[in-house]
PDB file of N, CA, C and O in Angstrom, chain B, residues numbered from 101:
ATOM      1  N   UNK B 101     185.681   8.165 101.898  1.00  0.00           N
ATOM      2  CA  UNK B 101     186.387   8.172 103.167  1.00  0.00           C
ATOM      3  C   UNK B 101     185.407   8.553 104.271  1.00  0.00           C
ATOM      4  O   UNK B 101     184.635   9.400 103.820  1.00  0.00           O
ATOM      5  N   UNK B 102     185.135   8.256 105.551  1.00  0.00           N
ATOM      6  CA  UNK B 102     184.563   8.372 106.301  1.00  0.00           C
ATOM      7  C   UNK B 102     185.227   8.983 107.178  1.00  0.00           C
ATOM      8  O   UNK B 102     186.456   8.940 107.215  1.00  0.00           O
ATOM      9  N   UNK B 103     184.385   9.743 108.139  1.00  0.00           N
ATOM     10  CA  UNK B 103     184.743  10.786 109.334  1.00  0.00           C
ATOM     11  C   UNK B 103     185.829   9.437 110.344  1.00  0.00           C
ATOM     12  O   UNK B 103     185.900   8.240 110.066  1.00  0.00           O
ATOM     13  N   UNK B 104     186.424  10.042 111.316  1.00  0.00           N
ATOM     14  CA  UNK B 104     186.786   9.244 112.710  1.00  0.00           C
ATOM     15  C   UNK B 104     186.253   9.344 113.485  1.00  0.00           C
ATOM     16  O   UNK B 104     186.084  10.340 114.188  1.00  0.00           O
ATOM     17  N   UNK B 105     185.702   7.993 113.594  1.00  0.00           N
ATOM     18  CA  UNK B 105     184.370   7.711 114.770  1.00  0.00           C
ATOM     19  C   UNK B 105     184.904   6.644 116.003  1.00  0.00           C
ATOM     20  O   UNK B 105     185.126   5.522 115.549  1.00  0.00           O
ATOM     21  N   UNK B 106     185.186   6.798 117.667  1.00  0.00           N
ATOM     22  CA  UNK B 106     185.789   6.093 118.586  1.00  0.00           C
ATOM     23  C   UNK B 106     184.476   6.015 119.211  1.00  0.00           C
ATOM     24  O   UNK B 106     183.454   6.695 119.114  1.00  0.00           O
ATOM     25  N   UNK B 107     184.788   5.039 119.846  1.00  0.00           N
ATOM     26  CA  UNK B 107     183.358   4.367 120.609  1.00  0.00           C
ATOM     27  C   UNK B 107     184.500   5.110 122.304  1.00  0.00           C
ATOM     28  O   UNK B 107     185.665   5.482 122.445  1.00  0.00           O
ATOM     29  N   UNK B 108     183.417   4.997 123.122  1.00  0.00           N
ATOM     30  CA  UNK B 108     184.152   5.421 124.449  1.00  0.00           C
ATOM     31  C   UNK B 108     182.834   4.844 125.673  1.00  0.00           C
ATOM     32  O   UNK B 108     181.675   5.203 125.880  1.00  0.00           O
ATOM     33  N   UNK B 109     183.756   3.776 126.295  1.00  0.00           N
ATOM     34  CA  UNK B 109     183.290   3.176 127.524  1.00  0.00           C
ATOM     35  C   UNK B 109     181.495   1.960 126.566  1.00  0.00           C
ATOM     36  O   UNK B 109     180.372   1.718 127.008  1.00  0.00           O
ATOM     37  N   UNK B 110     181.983   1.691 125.625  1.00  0.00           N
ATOM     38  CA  UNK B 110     181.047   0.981 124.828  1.00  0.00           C
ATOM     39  C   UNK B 110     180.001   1.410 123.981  1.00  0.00           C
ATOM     40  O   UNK B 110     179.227   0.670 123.375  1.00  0.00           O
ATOM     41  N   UNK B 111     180.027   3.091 123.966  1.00  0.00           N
ATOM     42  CA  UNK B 111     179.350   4.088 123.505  1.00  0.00           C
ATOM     43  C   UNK B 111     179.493   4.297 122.196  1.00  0.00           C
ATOM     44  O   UNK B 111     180.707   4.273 121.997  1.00  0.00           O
ATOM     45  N   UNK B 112     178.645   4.589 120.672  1.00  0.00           N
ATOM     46  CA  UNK B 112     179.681   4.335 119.514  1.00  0.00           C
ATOM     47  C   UNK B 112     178.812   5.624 118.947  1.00  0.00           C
ATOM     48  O   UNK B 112     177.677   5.468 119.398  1.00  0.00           O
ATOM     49  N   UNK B 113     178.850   6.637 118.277  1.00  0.00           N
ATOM     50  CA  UNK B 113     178.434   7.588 118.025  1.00  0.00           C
ATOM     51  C   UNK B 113     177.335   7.370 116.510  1.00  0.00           C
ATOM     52  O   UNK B 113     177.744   6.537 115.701  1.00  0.00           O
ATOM     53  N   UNK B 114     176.659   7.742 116.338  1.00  0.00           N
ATOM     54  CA  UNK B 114     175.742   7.582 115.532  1.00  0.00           C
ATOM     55  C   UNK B 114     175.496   8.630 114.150  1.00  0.00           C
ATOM     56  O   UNK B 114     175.291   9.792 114.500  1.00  0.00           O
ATOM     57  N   UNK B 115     175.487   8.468 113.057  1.00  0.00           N
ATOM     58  CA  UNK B 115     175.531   9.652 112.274  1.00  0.00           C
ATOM     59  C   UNK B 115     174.292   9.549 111.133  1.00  0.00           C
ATOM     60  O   UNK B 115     174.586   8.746 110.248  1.00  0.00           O
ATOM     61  N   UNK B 116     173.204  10.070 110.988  1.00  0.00           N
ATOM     62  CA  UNK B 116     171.878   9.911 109.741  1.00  0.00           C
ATOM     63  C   UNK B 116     172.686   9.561 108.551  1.00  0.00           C
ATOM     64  O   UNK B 116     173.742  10.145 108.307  1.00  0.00           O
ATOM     65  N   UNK B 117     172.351   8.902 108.033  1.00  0.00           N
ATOM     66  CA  UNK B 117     173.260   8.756 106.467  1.00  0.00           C
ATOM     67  C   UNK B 117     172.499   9.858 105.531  1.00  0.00           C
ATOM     68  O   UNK B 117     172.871   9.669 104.373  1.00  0.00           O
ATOM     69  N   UNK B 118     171.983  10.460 105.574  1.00  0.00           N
ATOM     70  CA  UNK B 118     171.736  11.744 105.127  1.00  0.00           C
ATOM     71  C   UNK B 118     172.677  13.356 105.562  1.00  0.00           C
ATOM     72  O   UNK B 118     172.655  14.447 104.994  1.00  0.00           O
ATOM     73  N   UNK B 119     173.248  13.006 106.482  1.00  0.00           N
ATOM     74  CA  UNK B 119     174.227  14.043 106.863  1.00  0.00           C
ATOM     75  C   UNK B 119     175.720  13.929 106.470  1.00  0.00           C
ATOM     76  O   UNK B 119     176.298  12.842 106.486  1.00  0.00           O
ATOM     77  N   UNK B 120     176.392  15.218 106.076  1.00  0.00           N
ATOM     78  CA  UNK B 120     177.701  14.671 106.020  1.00  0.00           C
ATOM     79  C   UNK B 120     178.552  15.647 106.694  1.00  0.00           C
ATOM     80  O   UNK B 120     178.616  16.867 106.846  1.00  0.00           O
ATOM     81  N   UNK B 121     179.360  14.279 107.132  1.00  0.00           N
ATOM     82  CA  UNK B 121     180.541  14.396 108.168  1.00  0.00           C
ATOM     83  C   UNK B 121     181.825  14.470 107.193  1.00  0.00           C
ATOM     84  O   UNK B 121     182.143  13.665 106.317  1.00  0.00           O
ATOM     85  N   UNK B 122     182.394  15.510 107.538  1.00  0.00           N
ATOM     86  CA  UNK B 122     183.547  15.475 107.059  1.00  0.00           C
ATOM     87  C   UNK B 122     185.046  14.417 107.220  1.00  0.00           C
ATOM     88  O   UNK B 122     185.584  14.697 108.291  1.00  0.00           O
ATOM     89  N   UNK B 123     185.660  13.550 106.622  1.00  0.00           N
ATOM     90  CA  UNK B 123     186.733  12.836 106.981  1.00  0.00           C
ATOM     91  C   UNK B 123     187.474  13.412 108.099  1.00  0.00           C
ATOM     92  O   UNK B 123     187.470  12.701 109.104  1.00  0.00           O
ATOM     93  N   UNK B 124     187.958  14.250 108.165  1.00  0.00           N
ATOM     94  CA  UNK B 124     188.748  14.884 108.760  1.00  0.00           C
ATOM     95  C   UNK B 124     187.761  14.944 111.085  1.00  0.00           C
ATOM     96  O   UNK B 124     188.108  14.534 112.192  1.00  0.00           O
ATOM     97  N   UNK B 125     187.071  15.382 110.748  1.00  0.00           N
ATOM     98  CA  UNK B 125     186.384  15.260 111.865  1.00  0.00           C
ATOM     99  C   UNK B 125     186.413  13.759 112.850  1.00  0.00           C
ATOM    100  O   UNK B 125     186.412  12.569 112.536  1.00  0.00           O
ATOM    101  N   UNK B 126     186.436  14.431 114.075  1.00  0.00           N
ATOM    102  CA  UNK B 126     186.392  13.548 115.317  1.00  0.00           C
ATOM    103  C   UNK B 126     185.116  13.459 115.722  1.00  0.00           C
ATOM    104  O   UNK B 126     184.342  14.349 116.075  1.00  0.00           O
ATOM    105  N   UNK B 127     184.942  12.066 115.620  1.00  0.00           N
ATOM    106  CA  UNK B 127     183.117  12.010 116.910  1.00  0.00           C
ATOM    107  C   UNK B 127     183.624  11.211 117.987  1.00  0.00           C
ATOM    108  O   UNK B 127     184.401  10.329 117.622  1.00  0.00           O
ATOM    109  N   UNK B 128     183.378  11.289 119.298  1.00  0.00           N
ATOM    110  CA  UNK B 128     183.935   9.852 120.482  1.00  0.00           C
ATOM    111  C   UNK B 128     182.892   9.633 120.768  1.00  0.00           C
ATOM    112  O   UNK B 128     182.384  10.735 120.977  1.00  0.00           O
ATOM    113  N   UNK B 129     182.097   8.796 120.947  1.00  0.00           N
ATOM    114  CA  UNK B 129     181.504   8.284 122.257  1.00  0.00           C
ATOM    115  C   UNK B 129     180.208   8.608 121.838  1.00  0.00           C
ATOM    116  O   UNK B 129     179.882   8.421 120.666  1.00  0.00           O
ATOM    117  N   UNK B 130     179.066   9.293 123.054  1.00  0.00           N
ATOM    118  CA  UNK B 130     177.669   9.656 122.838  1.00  0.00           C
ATOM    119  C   UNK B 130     177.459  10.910 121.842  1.00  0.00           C
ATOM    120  O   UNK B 130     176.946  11.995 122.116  1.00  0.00           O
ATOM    121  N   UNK B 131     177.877  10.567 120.881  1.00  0.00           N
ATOM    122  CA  UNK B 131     177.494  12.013 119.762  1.00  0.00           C
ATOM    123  C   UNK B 131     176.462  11.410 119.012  1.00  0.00           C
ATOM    124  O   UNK B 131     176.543  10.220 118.708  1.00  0.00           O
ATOM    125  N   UNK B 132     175.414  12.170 118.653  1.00  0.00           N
ATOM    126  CA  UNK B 132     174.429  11.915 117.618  1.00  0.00           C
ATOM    127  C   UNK B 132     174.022  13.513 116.440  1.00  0.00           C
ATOM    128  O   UNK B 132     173.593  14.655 116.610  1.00  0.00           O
ATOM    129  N   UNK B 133     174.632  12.385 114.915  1.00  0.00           N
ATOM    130  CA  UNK B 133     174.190  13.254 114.324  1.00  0.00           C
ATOM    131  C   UNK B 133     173.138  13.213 113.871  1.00  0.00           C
ATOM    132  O   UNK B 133     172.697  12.065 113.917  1.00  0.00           O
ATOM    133  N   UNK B 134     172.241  14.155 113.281  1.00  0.00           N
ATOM    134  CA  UNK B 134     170.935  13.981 112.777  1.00  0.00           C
ATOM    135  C   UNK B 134     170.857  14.236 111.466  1.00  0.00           C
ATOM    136  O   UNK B 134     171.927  14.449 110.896  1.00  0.00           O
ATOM    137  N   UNK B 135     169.691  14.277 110.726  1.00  0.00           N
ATOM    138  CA  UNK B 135     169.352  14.587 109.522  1.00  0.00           C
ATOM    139  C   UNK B 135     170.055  15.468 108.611  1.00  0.00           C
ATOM    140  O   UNK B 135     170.642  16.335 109.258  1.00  0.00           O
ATOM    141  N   UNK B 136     170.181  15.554 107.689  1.00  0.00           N
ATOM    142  CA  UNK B 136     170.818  16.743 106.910  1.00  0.00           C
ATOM    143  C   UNK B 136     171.470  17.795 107.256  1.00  0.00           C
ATOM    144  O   UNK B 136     171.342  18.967 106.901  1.00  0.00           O
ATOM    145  N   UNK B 137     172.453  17.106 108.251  1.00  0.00           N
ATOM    146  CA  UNK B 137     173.390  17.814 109.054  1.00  0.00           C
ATOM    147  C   UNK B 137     174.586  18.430 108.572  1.00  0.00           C
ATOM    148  O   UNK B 137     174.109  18.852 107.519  1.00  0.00           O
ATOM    149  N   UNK B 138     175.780  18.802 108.543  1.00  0.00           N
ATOM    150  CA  UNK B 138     176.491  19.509 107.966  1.00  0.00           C
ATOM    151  C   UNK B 138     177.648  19.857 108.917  1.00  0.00           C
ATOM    152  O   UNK B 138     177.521  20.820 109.672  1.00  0.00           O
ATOM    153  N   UNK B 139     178.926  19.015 108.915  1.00  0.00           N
ATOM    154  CA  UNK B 139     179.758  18.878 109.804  1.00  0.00           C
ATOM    155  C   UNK B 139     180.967  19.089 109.173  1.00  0.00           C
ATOM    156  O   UNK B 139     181.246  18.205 108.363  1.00  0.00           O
ATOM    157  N   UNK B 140     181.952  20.173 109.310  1.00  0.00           N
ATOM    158  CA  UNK B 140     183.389  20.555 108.584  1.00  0.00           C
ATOM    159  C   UNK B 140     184.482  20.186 108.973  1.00  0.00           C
ATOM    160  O   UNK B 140     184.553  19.905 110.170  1.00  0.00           O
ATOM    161  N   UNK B 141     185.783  20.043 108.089  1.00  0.00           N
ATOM    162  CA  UNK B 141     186.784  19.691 108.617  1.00  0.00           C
ATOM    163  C   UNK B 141     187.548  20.148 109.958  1.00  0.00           C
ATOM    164  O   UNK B 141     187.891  21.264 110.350  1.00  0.00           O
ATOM    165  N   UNK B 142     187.718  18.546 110.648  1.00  0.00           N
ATOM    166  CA  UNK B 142     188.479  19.316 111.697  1.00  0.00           C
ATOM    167  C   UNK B 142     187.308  19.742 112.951  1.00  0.00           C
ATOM    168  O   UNK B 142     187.651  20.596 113.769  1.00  0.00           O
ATOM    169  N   UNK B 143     186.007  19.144 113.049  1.00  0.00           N
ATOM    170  CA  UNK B 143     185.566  19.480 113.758  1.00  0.00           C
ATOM    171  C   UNK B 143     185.443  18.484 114.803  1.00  0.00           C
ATOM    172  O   UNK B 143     185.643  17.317 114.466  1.00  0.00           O
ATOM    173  N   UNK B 144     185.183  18.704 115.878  1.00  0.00           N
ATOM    174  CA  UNK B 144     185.658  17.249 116.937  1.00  0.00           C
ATOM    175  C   UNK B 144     184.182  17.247 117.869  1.00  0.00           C
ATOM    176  O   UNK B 144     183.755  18.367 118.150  1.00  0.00           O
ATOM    177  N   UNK B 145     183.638  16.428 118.205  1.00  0.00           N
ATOM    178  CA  UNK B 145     182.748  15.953 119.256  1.00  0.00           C
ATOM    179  C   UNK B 145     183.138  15.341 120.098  1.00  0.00           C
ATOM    180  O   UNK B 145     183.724  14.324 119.726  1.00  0.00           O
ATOM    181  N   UNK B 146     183.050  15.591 121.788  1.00  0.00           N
ATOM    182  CA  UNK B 146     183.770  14.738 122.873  1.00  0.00           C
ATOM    183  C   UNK B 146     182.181  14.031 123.519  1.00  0.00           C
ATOM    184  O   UNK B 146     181.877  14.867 124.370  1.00  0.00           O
ATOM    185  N   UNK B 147     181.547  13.414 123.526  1.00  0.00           N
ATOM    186  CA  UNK B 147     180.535  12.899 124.312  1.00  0.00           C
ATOM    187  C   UNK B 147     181.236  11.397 125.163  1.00  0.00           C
ATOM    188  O   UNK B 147     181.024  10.186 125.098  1.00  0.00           O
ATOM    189  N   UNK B 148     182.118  12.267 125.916  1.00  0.00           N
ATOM    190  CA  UNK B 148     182.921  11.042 126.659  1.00  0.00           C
ATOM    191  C   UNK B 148     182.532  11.468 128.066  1.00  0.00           C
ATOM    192  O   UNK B 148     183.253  11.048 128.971  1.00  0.00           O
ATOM    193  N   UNK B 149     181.155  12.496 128.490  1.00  0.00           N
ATOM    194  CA  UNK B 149     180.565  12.697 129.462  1.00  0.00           C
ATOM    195  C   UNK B 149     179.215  12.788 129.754  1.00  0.00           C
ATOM    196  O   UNK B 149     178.836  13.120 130.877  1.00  0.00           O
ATOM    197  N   UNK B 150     178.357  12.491 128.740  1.00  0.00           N
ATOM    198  CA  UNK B 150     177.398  12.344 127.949  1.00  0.00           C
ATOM    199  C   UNK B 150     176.804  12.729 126.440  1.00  0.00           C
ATOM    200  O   UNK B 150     177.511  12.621 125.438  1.00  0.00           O
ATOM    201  N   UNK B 151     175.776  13.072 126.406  1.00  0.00           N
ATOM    202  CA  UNK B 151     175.050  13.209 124.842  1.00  0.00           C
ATOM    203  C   UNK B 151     175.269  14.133 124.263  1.00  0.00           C
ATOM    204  O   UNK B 151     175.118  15.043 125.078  1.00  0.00           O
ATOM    205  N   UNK B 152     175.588  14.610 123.193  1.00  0.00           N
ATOM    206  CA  UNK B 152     176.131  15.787 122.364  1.00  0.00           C
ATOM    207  C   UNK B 152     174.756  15.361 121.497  1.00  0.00           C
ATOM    208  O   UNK B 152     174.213  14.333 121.902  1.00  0.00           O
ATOM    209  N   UNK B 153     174.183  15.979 120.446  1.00  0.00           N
ATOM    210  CA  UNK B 153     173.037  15.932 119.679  1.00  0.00           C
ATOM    211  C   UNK B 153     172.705  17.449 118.758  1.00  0.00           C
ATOM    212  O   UNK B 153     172.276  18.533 119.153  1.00  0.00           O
ATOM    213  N   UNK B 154     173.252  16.809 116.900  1.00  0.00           N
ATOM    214  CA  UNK B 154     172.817  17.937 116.123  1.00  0.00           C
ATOM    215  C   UNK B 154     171.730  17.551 115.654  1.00  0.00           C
ATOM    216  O   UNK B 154     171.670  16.424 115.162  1.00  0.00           O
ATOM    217  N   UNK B 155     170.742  18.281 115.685  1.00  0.00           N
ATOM    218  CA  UNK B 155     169.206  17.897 115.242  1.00  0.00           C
ATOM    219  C   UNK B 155     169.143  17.993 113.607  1.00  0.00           C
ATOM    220  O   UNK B 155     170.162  18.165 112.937  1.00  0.00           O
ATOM    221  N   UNK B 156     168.287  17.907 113.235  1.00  0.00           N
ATOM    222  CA  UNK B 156     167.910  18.390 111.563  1.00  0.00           C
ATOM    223  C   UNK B 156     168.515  19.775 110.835  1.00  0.00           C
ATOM    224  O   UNK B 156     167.913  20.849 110.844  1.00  0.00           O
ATOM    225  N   UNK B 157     169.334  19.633 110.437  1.00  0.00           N
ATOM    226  CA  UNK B 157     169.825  20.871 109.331  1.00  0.00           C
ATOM    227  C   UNK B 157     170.602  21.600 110.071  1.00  0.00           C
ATOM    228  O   UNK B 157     170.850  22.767 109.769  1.00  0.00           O
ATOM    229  N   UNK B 158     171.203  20.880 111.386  1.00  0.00           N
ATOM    230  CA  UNK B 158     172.614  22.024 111.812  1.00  0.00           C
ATOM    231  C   UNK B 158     173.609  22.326 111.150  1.00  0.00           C
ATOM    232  O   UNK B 158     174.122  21.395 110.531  1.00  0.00           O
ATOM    233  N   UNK B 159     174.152  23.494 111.045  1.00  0.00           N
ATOM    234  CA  UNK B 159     175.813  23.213 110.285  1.00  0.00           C
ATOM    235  C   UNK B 159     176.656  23.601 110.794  1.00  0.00           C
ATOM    236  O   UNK B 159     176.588  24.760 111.205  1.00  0.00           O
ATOM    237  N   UNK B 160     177.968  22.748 111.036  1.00  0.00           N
ATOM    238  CA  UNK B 160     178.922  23.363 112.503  1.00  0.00           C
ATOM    239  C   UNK B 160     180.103  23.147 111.128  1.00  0.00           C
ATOM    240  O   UNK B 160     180.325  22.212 110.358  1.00  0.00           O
ATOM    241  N   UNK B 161     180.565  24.237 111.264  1.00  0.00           N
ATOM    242  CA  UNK B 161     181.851  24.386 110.692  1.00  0.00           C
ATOM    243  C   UNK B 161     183.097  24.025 110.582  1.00  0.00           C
ATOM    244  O   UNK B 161     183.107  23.038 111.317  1.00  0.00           O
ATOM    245  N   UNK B 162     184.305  24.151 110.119  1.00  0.00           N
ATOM    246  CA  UNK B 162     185.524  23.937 110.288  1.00  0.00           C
ATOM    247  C   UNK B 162     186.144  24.304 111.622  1.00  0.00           C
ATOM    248  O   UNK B 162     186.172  25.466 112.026  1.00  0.00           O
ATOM    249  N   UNK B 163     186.644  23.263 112.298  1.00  0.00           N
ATOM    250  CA  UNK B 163     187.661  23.448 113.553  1.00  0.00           C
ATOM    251  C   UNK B 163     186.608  23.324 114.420  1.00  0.00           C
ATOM    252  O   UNK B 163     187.272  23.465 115.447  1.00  0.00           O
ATOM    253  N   UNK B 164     185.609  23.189 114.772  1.00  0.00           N
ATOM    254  CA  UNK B 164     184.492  23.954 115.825  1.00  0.00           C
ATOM    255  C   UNK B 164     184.864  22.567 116.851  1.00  0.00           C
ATOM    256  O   UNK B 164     185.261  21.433 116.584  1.00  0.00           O
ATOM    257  N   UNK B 165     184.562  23.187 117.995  1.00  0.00           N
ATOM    258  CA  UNK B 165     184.955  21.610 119.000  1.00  0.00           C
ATOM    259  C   UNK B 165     183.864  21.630 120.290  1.00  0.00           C
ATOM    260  O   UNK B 165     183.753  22.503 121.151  1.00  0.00           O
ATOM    261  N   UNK B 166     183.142  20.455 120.148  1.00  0.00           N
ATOM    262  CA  UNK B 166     182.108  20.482 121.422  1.00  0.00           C
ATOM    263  C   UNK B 166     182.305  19.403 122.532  1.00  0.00           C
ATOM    264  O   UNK B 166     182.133  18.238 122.177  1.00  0.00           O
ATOM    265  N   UNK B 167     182.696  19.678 124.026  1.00  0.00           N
ATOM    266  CA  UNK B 167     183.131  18.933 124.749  1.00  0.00           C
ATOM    267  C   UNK B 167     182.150  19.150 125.623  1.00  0.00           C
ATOM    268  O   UNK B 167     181.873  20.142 126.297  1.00  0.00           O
ATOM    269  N   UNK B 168     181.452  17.650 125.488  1.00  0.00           N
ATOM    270  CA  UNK B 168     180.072  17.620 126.643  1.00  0.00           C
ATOM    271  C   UNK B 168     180.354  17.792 128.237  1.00  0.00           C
ATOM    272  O   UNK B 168     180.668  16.870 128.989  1.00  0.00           O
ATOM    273  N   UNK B 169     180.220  18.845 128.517  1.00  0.00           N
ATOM    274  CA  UNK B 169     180.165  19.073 130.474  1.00  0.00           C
ATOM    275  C   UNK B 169     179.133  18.167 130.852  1.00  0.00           C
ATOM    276  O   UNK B 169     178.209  17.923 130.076  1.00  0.00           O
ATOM    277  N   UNK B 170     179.260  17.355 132.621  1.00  0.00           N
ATOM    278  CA  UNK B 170     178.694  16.721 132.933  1.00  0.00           C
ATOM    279  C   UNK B 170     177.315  16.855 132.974  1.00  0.00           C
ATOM    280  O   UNK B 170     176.416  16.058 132.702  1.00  0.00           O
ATOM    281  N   UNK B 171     177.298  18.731 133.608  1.00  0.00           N
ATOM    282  CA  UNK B 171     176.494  19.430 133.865  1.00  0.00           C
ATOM    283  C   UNK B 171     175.420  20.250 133.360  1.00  0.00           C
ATOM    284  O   UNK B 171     174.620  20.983 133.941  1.00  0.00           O
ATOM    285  N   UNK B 172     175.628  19.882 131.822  1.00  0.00           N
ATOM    286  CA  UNK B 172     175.539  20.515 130.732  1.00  0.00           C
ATOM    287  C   UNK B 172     174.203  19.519 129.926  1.00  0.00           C
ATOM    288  O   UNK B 172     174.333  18.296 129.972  1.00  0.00           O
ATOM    289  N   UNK B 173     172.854  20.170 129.153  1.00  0.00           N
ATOM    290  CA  UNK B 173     172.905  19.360 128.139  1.00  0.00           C
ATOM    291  C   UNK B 173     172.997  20.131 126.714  1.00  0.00           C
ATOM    292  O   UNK B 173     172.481  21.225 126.482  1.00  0.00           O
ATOM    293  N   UNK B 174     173.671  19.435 125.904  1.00  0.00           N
ATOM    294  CA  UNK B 174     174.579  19.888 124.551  1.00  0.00           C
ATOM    295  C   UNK B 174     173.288  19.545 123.585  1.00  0.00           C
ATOM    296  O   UNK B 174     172.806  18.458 123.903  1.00  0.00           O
ATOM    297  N   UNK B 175     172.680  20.107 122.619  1.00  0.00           N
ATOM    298  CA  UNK B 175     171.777  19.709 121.787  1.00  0.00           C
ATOM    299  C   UNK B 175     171.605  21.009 120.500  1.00  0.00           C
ATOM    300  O   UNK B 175     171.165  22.097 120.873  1.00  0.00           O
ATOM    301  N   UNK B 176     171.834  20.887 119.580  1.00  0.00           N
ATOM    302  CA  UNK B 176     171.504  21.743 118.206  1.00  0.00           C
ATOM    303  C   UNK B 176     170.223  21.709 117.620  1.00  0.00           C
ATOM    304  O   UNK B 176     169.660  20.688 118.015  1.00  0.00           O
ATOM    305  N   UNK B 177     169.395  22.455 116.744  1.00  0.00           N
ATOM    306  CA  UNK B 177     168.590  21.897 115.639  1.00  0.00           C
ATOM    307  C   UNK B 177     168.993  22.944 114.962  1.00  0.00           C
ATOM    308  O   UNK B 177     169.426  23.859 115.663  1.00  0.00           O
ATOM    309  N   UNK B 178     168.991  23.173 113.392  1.00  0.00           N
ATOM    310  CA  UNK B 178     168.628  24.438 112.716  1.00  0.00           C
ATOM    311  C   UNK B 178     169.517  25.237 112.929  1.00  0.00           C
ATOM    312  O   UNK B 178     169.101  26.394 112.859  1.00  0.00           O
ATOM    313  N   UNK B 179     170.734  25.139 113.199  1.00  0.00           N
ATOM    314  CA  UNK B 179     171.501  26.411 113.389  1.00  0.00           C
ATOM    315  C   UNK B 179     173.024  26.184 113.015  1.00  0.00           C
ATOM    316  O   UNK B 179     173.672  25.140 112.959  1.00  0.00           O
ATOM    317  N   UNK B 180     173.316  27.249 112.823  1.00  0.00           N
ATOM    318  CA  UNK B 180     174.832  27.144 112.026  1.00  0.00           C
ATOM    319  C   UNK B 180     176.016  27.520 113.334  1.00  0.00           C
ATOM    320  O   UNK B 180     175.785  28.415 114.146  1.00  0.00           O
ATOM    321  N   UNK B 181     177.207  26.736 113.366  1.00  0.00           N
ATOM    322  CA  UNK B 181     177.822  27.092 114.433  1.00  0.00           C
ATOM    323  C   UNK B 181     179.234  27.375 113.619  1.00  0.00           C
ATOM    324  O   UNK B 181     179.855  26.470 113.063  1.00  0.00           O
ATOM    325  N   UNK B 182     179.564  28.462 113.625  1.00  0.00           N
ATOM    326  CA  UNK B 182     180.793  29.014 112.702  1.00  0.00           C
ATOM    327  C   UNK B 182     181.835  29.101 113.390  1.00  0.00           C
ATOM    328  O   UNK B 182     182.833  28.809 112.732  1.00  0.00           O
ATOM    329  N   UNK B 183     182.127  29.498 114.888  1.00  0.00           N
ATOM    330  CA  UNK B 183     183.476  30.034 115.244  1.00  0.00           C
ATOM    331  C   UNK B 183     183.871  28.590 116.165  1.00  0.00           C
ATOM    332  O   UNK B 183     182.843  27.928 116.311  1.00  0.00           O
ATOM    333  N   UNK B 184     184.975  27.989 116.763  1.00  0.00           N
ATOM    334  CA  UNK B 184     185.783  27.130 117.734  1.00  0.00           C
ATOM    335  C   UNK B 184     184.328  27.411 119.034  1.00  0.00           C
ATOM    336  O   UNK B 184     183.769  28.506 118.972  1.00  0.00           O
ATOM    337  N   UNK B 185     184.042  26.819 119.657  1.00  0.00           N
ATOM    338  CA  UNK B 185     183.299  26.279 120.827  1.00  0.00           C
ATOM    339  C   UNK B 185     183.483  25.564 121.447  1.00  0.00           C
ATOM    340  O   UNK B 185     183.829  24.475 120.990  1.00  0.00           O
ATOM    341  N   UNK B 186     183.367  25.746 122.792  1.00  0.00           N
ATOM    342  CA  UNK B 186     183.745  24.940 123.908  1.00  0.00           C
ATOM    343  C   UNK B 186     182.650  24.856 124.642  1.00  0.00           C
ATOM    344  O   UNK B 186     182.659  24.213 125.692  1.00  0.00           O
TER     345      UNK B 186
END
């Protein structure tokens, strides 16, 4: 079963086939996952304002939710993200 992946404004989110995305999880739009990434149920990516980006060996947990600000740039490597985020 594969994660839910929405393309937004022609944008389609990208995932390493070395990483795994959980079914349950949302990606929209400009999300990029990377390498041996590690993504839990229920976790959602909004890049419906630009680039969201987990680098090599992030691990974002269950429920965790990242909604790209315009103003913002959103980018991981190496690090574990455990609690809900905004």
């Amino acid at each position: 079963m594969k994660p839910q992946v929405y393309d937004f404004e022609g944008v389609v989110p990208v995932i390493d086939p070395s990483a795994y995305v959980h079914p349950s999880a949302v990606l929209i739009g400009d999300v990029w996952i990377g390498a041996g990434c590690y993504v839990g149920a229920g976790a959602v990516f909004r890049g419906d304002f630009g680039r969201i980006e987990l680098h090599e060996d992030a691990n974002v947990q269950t429920t965790v939710w990242f909604i790209r600000c315009p103003i913002l740039t959103v980018s991981w490597s190496d690090a574990a993200i455990w609690v809900t985020a905004l």
